[in-house]
C-alpha positions in Angstrom: 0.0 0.0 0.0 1.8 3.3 -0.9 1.4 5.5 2.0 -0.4 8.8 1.3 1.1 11.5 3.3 -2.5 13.7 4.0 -3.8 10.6 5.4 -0.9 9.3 7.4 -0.3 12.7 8.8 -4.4 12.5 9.7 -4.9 9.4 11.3 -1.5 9.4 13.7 -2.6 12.8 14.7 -6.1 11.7 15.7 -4.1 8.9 18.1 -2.8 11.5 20.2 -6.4 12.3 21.3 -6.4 8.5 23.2 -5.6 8.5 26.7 -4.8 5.0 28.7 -7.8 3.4 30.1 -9.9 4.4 26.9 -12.4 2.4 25.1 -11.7 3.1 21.6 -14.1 3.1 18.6 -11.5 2.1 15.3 -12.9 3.2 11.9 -12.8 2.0 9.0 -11.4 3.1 5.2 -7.7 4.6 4.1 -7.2 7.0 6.5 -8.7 5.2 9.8 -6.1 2.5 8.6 -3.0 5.4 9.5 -5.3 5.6 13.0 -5.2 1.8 13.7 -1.4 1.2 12.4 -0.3 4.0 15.1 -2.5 2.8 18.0 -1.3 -0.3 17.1 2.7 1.2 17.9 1.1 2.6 21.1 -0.1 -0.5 22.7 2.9 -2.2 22.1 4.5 0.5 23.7 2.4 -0.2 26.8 -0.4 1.9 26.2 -3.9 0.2 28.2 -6.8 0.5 26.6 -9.7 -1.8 24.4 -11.3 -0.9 21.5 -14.2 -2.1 19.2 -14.1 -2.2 15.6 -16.9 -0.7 13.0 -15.5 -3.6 10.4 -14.9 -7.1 9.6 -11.5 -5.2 8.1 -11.1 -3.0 10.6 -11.6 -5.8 13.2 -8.8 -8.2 11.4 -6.3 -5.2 11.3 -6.8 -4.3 14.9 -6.3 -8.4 15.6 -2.8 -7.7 13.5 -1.4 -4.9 15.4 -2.1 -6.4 18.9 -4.8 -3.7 19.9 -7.7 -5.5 22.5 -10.3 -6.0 21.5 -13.7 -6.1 23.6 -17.1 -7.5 23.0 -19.8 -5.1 22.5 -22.4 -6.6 25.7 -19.0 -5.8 27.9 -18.9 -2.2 26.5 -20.8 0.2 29.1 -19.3 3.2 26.9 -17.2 4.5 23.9 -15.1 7.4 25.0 -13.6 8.2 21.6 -14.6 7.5 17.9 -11.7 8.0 15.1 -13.1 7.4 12.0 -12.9 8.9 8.2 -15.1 10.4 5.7 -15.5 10.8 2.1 -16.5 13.9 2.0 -16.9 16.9 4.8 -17.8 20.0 5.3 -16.7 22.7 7.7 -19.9 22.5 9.8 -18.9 18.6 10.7 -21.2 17.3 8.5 -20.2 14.0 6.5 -21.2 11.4 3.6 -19.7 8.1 4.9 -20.1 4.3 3.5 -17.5 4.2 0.7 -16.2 1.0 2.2 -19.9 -0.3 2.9 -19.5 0.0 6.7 -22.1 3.1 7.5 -24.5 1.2 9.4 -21.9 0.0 11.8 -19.9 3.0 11.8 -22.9 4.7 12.7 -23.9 2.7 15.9 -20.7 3.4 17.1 -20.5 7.0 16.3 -23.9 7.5 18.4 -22.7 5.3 21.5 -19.5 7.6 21.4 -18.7 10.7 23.6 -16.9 12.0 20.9 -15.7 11.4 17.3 -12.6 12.7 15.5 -13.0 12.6 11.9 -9.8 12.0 9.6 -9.2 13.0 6.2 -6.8 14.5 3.9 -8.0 17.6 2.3 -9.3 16.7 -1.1 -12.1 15.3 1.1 -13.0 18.5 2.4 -15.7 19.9 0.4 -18.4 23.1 0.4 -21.4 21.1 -0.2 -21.8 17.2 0.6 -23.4 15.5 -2.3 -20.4 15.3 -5.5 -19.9 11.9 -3.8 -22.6 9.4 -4.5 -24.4 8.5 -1.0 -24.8 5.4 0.2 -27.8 4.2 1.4 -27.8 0.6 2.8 -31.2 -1.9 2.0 -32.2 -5.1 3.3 -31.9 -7.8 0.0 -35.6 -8.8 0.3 -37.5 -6.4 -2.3 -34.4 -4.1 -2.6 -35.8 -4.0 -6.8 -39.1 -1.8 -4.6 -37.0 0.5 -2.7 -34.9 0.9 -5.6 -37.8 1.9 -7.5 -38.9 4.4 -4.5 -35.7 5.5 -4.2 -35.3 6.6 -7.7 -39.0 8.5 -7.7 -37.7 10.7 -4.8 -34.8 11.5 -7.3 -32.0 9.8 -6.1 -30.4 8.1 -8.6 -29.4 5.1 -7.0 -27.4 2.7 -8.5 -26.7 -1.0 -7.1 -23.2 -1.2 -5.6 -21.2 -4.2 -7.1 -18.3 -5.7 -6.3 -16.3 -8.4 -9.0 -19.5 -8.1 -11.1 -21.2 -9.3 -8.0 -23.6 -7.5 -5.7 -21.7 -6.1 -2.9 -22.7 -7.3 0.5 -22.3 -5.5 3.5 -20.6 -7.2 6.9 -24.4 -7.0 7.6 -25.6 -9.0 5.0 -27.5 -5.6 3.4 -27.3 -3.9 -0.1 -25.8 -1.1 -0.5 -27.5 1.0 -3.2 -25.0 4.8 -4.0 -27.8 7.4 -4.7 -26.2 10.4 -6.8 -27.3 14.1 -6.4 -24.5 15.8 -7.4 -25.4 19.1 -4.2 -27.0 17.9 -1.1 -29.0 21.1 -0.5 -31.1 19.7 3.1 -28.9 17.0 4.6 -31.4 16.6 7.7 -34.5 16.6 5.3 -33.0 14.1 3.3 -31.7 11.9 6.0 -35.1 11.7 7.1 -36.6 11.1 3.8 -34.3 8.1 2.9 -34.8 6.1 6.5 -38.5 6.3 6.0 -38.6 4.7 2.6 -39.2 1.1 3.4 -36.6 -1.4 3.5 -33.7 1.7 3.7 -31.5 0.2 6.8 -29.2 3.5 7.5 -27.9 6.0 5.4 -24.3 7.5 4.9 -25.3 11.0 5.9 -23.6 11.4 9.1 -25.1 14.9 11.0 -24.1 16.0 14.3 -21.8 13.5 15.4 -18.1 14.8 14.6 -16.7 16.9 17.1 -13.3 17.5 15.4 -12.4 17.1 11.8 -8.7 16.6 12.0 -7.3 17.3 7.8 -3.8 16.0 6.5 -2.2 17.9 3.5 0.2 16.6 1.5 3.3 18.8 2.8 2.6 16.5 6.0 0.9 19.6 7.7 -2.2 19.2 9.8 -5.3 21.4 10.7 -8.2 20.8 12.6 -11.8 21.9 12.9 -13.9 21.6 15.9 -17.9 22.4 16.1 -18.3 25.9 18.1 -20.9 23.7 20.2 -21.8 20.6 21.7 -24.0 18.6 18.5 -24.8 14.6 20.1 -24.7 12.7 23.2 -24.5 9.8 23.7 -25.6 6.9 26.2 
């Protein structure tokens, strides 16, 4: 894997945020990977702390670098949440589910105290939508909600994978609806989980707390909402 410099410079700075005794939430997708890899180097070096893993990859990698892992009916709370994006905008809001995982990534995100969000800055954007959304279905009828999808005007197109249909660690579709400008991001996350047979959406609203950006000179800069947005259990 050829190491992209934004994202490496991203995800390590997000692991200074993760103090011993910490139950950790590990993300998923290119730049989470830098996070995992550098937690990994910490916990070797003695840091304590167990995490929980928003991916069958995620999950395997974590296995690989030595980082504890703890089952979720032993987890009374997530203090931290370090995940990507693949797109963001300078109010925190984010289109996740490029790598399929939204559904699980998103569970996590709203059990956590707080979230860091890592990208390198071609991710940053001025309007969420130039990234098709992903918007995850259960198999049985998916050819319905397709068909309801695509009256509320979104495009969607059936994620594949090897000419296959790509299936989610849940065992879900994954249907990437295209809008080009996301003009309402709360309307339309609302809109999408009330069509039948929609599991979860990649619209991620009011659950970053820092947006943590890596450029490619290796220089980072971070963004942080001017007010508290979630809570969590």
């Amino acid at each position: 894997m050829q190491t992209n410099i934004g994202k490496k410079a991203a995800g390590e700075k997000a692991a200074e945020y993760i103090k011993p005794g910490m139950t950790v939430g590990l993300g998923t997708g290119s730049t989470a990977y830098y996070t995992i890899l550098r937690i990994g180097e910490l916990v070797r070096g003695g840091l304590d702390i167990r995490a929980v893993a928003t991916s069958a990859q995620s999950e395997e990698l974590a296995r690989e670098q030595g980082i504890p892992l703890v089952d979720f009916d032993k987890v009374e709370k997530i203090d931290i949440d370090i995940d990507g994006a693949d797109e963001a905008d300078a109010q925190l809001q984010l289109i996740k589910g490029g790598g399929g995982a939204l559904l699980r990534e998103k569970i996590i995100a709203a059990a956590s105290k707080e979230m860091l969000v890592v990208i390198d800055e071609h991710k940053l954007v001025k309007h969420l939508g130039k990234f098709p959304l992903p918007v995850e279905v259960v198999t049985f009828g998916w050819e319905l909600t397709f068909r309801q999808l695509s009256a509320l005007g979104a495009h969607p197109v059936l994620r594949l994978k090897d000419n296959n249909r790509f299936i989610t660690d849940n065992g879900n579709y994954i249907l990437d609806c295209h809008y080009q400008k996301i003009h309402n991001a709360p309307a339309l996350h609302t809109q999408l989980n009330n069509v039948p047979g929609v599991v979860e959406n990649g619209l991620f609203l009011d659950y970053a707390s820092r947006l943590i950006i890596g450029h490619e000179d290796g220089s980072v800069r971070e963004i942080t909402h001017p007010y508290p947005t979630k809570t969590s259990f």
